[in-house]
C-alpha positions as CSV (number, residue, x, y, z in Angstrom):
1,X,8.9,0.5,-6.3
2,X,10.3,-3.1,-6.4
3,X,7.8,-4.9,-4.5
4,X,4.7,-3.2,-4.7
5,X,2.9,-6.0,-5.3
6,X,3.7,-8.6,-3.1
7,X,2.8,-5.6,-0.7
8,X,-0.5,-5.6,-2.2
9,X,-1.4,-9.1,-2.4
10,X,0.2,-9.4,1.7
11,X,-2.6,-6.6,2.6
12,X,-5.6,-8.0,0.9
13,X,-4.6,-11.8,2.4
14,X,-5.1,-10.2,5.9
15,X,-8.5,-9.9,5.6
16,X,-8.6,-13.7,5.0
17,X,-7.8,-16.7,2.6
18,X,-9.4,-16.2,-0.5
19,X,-8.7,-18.2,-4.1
20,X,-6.0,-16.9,-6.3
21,X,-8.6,-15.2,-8.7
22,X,-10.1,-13.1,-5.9
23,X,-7.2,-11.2,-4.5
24,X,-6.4,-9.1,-7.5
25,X,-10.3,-8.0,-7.0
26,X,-9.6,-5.2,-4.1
27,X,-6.4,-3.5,-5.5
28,X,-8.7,-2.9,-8.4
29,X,-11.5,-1.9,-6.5
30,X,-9.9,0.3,-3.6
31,X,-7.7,2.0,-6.3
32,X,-10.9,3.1,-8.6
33,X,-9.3,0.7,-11.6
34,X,-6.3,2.7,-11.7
35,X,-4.1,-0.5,-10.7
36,X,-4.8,-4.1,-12.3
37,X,-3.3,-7.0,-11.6
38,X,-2.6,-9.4,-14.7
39,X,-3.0,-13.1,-13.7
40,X,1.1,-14.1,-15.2
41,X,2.3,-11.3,-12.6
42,X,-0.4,-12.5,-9.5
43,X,0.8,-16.2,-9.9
44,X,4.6,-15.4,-10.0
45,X,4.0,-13.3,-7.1
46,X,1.8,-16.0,-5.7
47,X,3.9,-18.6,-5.8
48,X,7.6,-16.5,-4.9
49,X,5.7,-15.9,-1.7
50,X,4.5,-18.9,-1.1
51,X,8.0,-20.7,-1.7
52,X,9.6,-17.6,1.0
53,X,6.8,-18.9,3.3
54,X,5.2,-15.5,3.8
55,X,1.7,-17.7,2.4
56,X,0.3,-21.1,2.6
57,X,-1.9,-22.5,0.2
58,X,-4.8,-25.6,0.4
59,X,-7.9,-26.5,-2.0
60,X,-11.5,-25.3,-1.1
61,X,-14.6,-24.5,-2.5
62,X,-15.1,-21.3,-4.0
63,X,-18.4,-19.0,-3.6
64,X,-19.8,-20.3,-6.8
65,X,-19.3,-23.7,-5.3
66,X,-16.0,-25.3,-7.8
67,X,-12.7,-26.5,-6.3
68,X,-10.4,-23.7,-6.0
69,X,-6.9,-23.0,-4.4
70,X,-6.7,-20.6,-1.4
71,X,-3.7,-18.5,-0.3
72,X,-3.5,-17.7,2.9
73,X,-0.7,-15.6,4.8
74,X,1.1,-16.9,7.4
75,X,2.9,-15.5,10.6
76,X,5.7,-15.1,8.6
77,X,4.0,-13.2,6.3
78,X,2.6,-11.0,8.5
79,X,6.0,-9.8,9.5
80,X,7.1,-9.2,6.7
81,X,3.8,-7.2,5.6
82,X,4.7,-4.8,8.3
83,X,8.5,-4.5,7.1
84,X,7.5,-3.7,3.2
85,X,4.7,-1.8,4.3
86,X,7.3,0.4,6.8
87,X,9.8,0.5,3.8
88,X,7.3,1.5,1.4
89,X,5.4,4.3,3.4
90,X,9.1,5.9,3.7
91,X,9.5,5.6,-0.1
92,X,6.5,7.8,-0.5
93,X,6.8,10.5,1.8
94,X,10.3,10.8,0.1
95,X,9.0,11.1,-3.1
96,X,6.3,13.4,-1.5
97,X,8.5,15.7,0.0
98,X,10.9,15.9,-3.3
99,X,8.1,16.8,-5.1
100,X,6.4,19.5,-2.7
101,X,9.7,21.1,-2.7
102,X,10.3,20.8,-6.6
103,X,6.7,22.4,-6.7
104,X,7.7,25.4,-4.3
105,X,10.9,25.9,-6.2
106,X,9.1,26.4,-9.5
């Protein structure tokens, strides 16, 4: 679905600003490896976002102590977090129900 991963990146800024490199690190994680996200697709997502104003960025130092930049989401983005999130959640109990029905059909 169009979208899925600004949805993604939207979730994992709520638990905080983190640098760019970091918040590919618990899609991979919390989906057992089964998702990746490639640095050309984080970065045009990153920076879409952050022109639509759903994230702010600003330099920091990293954990391992080198100058990094930090996204972090804004009110704006929180909104619409909860509106893609909404949309998306519909999207998959549609395809859920199409397919439990499919399956008792068979």
């Amino acid at each position: 679905m169009q979208g899925t991963l600004d949805l993604l990146i939207l979730k994992t800024l709520q638990r905080g600003s983190m640098p760019d490199w970091a918040i590919s690190q618990p899609v991979q994680k919390y989906s057992k490896e089964v998702l990746t996200v490639k640095q050309g697709s984080r970065y045009t997502s990153l920076h879409r976002m952050e022109g639509q104003g759903f994230i702010k960025t600003f330099w920091g130092i990293s954990e391992n102590n080198r100058r990094a930049k930090f996204y972090e989401l804004t009110k704006k983005g929180r909104k619409q977090f909860e509106t893609v999130e909404a949309g998306w959640l519909q999207f998959a109990k549609a395809i859920q129900l199409v397919l439990e029905s499919l399956w008792k059909s068979c």
